[in-house]
CHARMM internal coordinates of N, CA and C (Angstrom, degrees):
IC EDIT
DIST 1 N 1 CA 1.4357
DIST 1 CA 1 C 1.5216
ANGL 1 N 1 CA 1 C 110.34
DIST 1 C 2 N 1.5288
ANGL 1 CA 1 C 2 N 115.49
DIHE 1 N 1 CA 1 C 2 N -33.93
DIST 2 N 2 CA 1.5916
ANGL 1 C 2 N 2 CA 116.84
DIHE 1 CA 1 C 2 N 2 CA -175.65
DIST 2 CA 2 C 1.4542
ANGL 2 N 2 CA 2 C 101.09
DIHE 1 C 2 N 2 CA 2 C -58.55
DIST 2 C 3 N 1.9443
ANGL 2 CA 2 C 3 N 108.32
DIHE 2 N 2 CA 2 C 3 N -39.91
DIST 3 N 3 CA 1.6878
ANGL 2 C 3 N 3 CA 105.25
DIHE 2 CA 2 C 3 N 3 CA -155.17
DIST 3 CA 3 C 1.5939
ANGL 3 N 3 CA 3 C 97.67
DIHE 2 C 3 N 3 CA 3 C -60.93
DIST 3 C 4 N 1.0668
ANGL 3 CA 3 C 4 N 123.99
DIHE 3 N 3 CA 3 C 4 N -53.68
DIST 4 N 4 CA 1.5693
ANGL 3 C 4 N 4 CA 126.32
DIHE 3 CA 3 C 4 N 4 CA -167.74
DIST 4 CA 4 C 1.9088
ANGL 4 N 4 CA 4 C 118.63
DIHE 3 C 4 N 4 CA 4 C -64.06
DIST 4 C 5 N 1.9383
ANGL 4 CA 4 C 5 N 90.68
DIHE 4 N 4 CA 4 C 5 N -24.20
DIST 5 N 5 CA 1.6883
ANGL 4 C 5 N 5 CA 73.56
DIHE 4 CA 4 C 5 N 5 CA 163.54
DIST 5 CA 5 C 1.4644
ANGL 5 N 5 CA 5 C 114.30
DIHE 4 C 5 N 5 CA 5 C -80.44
DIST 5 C 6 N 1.4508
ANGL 5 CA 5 C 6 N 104.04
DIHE 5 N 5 CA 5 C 6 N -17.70
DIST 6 N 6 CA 2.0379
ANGL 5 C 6 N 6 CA 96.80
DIHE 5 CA 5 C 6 N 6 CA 177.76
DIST 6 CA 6 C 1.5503
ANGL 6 N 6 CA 6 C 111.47
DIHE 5 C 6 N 6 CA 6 C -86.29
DIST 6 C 7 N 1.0881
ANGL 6 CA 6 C 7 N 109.40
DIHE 6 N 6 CA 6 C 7 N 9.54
DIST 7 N 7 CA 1.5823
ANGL 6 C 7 N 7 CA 127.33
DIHE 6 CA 6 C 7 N 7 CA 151.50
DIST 7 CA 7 C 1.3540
ANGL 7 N 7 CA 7 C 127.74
DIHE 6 C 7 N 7 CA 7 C -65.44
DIST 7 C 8 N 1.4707
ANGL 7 CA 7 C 8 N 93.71
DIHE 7 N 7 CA 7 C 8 N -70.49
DIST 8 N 8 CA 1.6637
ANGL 7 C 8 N 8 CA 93.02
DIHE 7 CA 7 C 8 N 8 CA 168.97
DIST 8 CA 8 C 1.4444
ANGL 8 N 8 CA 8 C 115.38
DIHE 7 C 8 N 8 CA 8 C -67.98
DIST 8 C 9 N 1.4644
ANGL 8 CA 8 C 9 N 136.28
DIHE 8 N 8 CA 8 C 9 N -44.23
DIST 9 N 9 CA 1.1972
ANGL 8 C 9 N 9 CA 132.80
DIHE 8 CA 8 C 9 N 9 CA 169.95
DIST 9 CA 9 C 1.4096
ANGL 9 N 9 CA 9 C 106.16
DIHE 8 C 9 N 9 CA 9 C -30.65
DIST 9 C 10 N 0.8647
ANGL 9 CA 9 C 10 N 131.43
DIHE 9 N 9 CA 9 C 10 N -72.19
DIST 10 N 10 CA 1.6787
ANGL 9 C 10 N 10 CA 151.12
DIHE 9 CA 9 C 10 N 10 CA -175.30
DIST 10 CA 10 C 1.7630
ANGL 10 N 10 CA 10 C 97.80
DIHE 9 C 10 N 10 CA 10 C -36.57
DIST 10 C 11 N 1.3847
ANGL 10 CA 10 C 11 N 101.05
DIHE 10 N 10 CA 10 C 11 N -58.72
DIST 11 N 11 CA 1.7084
ANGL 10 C 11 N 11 CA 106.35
DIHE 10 CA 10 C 11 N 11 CA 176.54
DIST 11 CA 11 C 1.2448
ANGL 11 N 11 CA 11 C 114.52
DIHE 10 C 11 N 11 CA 11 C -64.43
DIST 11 C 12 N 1.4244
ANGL 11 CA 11 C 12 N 132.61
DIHE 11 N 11 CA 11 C 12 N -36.35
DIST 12 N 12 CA 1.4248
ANGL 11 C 12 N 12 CA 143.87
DIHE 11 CA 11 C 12 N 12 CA -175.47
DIST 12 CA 12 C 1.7871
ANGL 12 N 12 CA 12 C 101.60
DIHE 11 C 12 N 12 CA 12 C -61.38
DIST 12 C 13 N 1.3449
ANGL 12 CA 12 C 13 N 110.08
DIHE 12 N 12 CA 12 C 13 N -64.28
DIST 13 N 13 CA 1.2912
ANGL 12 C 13 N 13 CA 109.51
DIHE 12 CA 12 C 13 N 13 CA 170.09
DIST 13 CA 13 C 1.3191
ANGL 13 N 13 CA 13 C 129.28
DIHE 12 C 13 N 13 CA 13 C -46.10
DIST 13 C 14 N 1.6955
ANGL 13 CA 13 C 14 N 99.29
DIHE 13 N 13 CA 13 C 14 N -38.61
DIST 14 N 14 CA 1.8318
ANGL 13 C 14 N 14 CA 95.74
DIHE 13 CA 13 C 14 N 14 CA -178.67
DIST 14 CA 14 C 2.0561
ANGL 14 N 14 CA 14 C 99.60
DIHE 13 C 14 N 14 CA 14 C -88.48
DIST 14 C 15 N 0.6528
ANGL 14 CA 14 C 15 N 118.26
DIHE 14 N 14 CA 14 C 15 N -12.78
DIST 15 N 15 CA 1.6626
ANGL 14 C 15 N 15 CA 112.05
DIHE 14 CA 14 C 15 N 15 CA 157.05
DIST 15 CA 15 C 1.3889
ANGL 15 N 15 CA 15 C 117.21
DIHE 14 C 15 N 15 CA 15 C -64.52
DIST 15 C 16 N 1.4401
ANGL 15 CA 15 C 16 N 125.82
DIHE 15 N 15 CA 15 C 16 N -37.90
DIST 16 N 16 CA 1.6007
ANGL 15 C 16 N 16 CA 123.86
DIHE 15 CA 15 C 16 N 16 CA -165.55
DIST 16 CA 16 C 1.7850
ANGL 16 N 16 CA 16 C 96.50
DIHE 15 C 16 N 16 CA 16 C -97.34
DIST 16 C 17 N 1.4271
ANGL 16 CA 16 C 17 N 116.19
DIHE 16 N 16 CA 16 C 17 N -1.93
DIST 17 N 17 CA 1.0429
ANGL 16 C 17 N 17 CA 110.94
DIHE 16 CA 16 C 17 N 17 CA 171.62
DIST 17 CA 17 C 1.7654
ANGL 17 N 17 CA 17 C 115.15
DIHE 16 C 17 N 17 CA 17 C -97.56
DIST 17 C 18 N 1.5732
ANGL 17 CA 17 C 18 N 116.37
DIHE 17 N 17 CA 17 C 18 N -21.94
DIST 18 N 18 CA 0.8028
ANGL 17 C 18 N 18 CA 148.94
DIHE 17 CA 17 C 18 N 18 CA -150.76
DIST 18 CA 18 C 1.7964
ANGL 18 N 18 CA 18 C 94.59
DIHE 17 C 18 N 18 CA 18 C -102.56
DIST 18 C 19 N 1.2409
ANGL 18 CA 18 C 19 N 114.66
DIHE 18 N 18 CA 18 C 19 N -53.77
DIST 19 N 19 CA 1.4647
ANGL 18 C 19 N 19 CA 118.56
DIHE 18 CA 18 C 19 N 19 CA 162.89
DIST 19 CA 19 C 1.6966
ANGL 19 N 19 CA 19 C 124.29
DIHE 18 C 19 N 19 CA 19 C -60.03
DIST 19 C 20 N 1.2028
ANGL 19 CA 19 C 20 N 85.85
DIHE 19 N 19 CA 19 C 20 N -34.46
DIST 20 N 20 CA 2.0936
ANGL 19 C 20 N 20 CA 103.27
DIHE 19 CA 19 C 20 N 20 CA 177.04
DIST 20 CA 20 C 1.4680
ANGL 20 N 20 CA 20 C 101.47
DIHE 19 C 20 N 20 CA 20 C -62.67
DIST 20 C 21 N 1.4276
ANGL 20 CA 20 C 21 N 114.33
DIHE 20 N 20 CA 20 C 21 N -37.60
DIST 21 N 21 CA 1.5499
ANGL 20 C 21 N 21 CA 84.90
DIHE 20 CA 20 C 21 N 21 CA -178.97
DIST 21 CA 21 C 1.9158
ANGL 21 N 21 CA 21 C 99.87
DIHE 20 C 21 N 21 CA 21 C 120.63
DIST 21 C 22 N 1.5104
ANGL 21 CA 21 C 22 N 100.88
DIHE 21 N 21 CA 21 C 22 N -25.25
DIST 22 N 22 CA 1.4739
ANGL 21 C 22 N 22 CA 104.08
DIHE 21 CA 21 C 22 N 22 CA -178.55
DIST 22 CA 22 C 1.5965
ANGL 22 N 22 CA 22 C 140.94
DIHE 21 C 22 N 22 CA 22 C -86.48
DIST 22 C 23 N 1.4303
ANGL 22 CA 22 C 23 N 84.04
DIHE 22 N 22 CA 22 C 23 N -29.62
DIST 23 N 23 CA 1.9219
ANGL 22 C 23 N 23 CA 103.79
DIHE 22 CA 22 C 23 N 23 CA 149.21
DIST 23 CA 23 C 1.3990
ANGL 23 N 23 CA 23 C 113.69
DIHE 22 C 23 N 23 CA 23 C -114.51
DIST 23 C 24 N 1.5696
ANGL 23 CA 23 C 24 N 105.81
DIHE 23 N 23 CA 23 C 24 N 143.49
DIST 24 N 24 CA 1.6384
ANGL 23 C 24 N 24 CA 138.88
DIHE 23 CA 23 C 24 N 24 CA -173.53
DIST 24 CA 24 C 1.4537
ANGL 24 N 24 CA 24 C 94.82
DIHE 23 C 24 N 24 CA 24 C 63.81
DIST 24 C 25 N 1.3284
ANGL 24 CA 24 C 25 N 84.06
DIHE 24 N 24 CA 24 C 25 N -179.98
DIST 25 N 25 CA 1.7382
ANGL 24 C 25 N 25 CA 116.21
DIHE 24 CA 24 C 25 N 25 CA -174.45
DIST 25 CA 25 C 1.5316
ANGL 25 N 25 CA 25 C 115.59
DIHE 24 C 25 N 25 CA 25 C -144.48
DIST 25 C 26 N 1.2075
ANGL 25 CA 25 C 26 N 111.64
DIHE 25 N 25 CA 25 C 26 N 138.70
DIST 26 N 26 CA 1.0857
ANGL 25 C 26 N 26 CA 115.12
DIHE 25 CA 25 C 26 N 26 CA 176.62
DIST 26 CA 26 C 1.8469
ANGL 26 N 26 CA 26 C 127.34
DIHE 25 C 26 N 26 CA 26 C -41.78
DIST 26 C 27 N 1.5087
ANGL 26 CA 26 C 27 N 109.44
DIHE 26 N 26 CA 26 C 27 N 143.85
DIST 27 N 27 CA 1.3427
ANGL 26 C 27 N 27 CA 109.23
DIHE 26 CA 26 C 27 N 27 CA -177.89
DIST 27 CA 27 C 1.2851
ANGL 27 N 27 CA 27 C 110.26
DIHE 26 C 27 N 27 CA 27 C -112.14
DIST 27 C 28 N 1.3528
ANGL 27 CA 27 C 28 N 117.32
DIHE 27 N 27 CA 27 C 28 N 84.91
DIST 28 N 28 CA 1.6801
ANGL 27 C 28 N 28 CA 99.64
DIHE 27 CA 27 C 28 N 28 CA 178.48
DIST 28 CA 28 C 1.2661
ANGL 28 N 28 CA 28 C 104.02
DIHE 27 C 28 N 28 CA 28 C 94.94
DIST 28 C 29 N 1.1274
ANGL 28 CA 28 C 29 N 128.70
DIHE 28 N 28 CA 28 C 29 N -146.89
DIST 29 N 29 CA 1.8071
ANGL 28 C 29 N 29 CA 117.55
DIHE 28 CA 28 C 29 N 29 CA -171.80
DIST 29 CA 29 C 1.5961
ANGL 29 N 29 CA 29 C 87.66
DIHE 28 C 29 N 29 CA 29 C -116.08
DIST 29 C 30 N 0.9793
ANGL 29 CA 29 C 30 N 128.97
DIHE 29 N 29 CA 29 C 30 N 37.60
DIST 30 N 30 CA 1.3120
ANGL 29 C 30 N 30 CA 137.82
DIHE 29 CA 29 C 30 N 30 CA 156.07
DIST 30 CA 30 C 1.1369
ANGL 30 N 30 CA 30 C 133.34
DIHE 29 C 30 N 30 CA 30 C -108.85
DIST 30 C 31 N 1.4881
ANGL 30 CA 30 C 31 N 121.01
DIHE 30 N 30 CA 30 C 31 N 111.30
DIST 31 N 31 CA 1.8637
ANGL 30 C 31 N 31 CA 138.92
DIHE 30 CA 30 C 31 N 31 CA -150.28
DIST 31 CA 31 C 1.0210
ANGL 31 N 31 CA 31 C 114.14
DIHE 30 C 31 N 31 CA 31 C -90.69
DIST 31 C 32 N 1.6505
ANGL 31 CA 31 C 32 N 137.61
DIHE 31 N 31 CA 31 C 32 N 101.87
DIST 32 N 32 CA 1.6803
ANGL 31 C 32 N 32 CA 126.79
DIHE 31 CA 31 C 32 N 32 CA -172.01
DIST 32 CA 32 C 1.6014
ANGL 32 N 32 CA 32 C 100.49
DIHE 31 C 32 N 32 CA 32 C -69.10
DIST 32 C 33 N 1.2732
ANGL 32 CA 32 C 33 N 117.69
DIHE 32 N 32 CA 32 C 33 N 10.39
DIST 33 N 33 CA 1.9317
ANGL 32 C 33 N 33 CA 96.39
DIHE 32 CA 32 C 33 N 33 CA -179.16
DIST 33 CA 33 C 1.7836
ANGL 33 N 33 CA 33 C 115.47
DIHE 32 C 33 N 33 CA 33 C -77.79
DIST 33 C 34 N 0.9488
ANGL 33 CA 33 C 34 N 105.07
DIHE 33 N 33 CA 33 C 34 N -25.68
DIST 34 N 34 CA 1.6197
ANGL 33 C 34 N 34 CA 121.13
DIHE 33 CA 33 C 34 N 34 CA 178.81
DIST 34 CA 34 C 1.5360
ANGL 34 N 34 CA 34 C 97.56
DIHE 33 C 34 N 34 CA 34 C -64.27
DIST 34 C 35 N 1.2653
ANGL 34 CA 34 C 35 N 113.46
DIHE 34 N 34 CA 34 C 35 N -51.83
DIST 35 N 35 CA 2.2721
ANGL 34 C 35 N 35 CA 115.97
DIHE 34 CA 34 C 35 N 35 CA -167.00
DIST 35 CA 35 C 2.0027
ANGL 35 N 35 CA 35 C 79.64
DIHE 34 C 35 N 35 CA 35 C -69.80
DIST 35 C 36 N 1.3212
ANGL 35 CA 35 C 36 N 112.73
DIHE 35 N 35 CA 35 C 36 N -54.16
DIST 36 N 36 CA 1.4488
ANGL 35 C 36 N 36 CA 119.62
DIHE 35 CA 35 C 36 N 36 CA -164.06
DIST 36 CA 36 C 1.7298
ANGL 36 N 36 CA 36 C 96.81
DIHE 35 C 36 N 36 CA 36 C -35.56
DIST 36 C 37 N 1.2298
ANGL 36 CA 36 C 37 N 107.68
DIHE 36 N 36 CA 36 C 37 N -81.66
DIST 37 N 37 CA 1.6380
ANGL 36 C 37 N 37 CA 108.74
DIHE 36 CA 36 C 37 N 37 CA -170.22
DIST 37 CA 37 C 1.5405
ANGL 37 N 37 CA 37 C 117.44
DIHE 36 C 37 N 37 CA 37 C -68.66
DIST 37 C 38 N 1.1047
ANGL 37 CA 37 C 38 N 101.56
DIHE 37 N 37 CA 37 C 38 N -23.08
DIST 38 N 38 CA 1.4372
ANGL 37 C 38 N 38 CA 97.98
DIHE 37 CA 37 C 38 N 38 CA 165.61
DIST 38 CA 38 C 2.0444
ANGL 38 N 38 CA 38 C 115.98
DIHE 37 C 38 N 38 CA 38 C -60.23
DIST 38 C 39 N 1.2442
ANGL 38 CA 38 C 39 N 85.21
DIHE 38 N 38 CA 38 C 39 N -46.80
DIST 39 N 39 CA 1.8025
ANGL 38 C 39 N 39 CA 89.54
DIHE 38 CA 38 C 39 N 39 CA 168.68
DIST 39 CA 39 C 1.2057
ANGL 39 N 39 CA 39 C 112.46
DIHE 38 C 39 N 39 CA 39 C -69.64
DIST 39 C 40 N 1.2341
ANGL 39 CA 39 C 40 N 128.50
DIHE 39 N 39 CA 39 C 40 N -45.91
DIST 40 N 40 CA 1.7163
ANGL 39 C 40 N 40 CA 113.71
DIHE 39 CA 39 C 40 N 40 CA 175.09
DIST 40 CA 40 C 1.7706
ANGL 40 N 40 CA 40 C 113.37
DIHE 39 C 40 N 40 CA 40 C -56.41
DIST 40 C 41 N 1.1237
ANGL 40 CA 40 C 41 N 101.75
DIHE 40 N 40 CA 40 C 41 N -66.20
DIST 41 N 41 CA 1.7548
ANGL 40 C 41 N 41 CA 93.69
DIHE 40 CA 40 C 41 N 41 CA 170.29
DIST 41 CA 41 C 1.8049
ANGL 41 N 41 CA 41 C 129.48
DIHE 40 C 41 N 41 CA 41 C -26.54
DIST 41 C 42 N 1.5591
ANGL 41 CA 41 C 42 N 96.53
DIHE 41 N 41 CA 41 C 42 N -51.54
DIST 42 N 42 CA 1.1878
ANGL 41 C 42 N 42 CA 91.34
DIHE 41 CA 41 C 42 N 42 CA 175.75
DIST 42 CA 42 C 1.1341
ANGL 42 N 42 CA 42 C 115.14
DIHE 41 C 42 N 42 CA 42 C -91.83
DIST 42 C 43 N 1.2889
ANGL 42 CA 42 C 43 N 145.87
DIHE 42 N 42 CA 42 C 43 N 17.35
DIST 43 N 43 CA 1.4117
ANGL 42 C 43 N 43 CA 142.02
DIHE 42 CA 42 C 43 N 43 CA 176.58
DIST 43 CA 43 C 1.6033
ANGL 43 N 43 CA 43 C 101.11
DIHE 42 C 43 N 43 CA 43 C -111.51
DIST 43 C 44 N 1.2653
ANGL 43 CA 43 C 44 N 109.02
DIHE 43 N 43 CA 43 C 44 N -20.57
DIST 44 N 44 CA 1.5764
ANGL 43 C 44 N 44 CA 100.74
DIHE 43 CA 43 C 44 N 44 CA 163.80
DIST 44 CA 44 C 1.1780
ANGL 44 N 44 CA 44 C 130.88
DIHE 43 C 44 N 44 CA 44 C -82.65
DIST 44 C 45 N 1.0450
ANGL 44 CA 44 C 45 N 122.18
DIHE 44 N 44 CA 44 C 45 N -19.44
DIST 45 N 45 CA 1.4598
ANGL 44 C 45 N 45 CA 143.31
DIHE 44 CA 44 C 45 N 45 CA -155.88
DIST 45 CA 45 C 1.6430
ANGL 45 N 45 CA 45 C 87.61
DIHE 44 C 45 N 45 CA 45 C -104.89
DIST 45 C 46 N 1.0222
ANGL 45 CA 45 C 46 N 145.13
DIHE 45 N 45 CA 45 C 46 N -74.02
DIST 46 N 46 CA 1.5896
ANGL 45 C 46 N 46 CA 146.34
DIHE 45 CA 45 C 46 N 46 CA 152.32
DIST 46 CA 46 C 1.4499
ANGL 46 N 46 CA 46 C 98.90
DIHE 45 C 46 N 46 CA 46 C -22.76
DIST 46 C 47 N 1.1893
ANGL 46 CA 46 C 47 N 129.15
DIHE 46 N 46 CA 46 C 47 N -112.08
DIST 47 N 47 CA 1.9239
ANGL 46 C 47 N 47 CA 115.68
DIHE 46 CA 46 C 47 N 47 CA -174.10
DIST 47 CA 47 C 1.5644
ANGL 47 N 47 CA 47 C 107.91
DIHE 46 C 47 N 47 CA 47 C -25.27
DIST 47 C 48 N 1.0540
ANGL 47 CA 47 C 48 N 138.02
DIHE 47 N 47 CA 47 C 48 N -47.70
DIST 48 N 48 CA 1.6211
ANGL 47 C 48 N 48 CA 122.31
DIHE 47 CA 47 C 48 N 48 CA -171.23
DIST 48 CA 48 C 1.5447
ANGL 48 N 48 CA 48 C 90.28
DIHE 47 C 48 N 48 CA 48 C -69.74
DIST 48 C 49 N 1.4403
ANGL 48 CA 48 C 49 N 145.20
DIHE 48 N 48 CA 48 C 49 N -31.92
DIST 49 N 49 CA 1.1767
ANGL 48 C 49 N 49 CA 135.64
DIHE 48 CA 48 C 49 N 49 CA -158.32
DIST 49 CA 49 C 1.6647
ANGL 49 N 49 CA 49 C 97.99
DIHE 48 C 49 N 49 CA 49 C -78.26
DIST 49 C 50 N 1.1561
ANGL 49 CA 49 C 50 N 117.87
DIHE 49 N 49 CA 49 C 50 N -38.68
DIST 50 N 50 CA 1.6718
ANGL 49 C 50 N 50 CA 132.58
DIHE 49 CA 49 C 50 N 50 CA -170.85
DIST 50 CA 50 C 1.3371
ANGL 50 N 50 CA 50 C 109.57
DIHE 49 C 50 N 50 CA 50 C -82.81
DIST 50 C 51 N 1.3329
ANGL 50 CA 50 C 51 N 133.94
DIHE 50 N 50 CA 50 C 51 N -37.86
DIST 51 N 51 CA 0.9559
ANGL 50 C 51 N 51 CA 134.41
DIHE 50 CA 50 C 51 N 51 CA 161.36
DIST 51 CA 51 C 2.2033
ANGL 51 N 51 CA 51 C 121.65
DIHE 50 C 51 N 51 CA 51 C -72.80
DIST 51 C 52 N 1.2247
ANGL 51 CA 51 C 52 N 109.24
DIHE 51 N 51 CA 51 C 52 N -23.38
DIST 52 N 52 CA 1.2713
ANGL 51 C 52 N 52 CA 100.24
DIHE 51 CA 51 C 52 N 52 CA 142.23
DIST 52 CA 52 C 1.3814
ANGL 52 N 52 CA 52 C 142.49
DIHE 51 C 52 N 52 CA 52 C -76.95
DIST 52 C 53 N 1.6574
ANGL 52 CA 52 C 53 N 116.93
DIHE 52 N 52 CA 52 C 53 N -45.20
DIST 53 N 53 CA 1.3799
ANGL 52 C 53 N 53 CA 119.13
DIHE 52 CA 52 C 53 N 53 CA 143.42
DIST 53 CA 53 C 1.4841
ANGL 53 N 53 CA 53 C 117.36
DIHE 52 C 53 N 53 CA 53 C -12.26
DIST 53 C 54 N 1.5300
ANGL 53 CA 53 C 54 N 113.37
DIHE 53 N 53 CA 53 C 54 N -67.07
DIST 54 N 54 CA 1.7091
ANGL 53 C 54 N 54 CA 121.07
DIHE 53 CA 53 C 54 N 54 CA -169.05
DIST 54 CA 54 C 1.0598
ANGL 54 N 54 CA 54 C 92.63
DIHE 53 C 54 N 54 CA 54 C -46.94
DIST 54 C 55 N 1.6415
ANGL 54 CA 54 C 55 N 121.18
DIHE 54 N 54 CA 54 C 55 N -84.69
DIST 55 N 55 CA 1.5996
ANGL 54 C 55 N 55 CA 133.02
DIHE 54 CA 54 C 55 N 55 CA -154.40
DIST 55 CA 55 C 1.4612
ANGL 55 N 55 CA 55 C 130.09
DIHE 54 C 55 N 55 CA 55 C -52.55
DIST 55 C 56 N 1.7128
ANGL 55 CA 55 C 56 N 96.45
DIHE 55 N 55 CA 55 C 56 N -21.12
DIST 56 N 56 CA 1.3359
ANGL 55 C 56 N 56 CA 109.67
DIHE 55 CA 55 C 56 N 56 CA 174.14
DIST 56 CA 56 C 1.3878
ANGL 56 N 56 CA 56 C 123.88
DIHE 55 C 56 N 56 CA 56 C -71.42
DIST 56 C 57 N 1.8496
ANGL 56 CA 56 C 57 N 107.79
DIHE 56 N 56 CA 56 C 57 N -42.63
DIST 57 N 57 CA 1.0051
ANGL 56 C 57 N 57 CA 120.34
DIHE 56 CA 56 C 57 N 57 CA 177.16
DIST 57 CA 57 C 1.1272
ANGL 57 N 57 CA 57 C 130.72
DIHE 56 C 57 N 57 CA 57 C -91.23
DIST 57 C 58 N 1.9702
ANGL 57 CA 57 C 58 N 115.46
DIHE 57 N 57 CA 57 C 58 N 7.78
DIST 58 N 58 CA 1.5308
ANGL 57 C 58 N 58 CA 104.91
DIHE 57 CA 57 C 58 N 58 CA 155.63
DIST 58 CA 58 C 1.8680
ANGL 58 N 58 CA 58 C 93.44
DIHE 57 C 58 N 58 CA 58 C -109.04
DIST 58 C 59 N 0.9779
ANGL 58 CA 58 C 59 N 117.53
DIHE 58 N 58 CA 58 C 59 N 22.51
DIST 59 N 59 CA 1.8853
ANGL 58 C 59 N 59 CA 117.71
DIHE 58 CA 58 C 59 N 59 CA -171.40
DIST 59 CA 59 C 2.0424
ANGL 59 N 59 CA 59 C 88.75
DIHE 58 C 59 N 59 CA 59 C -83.53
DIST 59 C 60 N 1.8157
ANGL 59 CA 59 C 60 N 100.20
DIHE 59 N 59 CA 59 C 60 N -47.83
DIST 60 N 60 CA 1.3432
ANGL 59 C 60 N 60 CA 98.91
DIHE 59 CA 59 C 60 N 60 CA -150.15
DIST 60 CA 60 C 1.4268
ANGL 60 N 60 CA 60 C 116.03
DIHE 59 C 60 N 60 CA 60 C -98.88
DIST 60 C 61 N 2.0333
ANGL 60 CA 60 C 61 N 112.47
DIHE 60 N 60 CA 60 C 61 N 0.14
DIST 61 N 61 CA 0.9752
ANGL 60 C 61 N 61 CA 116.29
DIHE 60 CA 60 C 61 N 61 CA 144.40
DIST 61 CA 61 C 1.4878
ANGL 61 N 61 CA 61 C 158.19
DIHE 60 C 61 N 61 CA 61 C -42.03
DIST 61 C 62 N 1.0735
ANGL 61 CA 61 C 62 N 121.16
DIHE 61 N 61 CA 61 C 62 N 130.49
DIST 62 N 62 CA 1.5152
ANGL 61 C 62 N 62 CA 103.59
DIHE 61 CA 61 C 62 N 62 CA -168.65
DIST 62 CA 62 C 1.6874
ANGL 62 N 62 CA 62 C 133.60
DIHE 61 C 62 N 62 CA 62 C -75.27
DIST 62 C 63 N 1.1563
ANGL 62 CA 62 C 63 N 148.58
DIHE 62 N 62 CA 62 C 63 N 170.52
DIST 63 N 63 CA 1.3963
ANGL 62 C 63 N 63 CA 127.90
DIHE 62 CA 62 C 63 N 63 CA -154.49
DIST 63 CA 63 C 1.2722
ANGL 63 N 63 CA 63 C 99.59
DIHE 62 C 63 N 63 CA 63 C -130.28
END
COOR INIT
IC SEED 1 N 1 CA 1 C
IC BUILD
């Protein structure tokens, strides 16, 4: 579960880089910064979801 939140992390970053303007280029009069932040949002929001999942579920385990 950790590998896939450092998955999306990984994707989150290449979206806010991807929204910045610093990776890809436009295709046509069509702007990847909109897909860009749209992918960071949801790849963060997914890893913070997975990374609570984890902690929760060894927090509420028994010892």
């Amino acid at each position: 579960m950790l590998a896939f939140a450092c998955l999306f992390i990984v994707l989150a970053v290449l979206g806010s880089l991807v929204g910045a303007g610093t990776v890809g280029t436009s295709i046509g009069a069509h702007h990847l910064t909109s897909y860009g932040w749209a992918l960071c949002i949801n790849a963060a929001a997914i890893s913070a979801l997975l990374v609570f999942n984890f902690y929760d579920r060894h927090r509420s385990r028994p010892h």
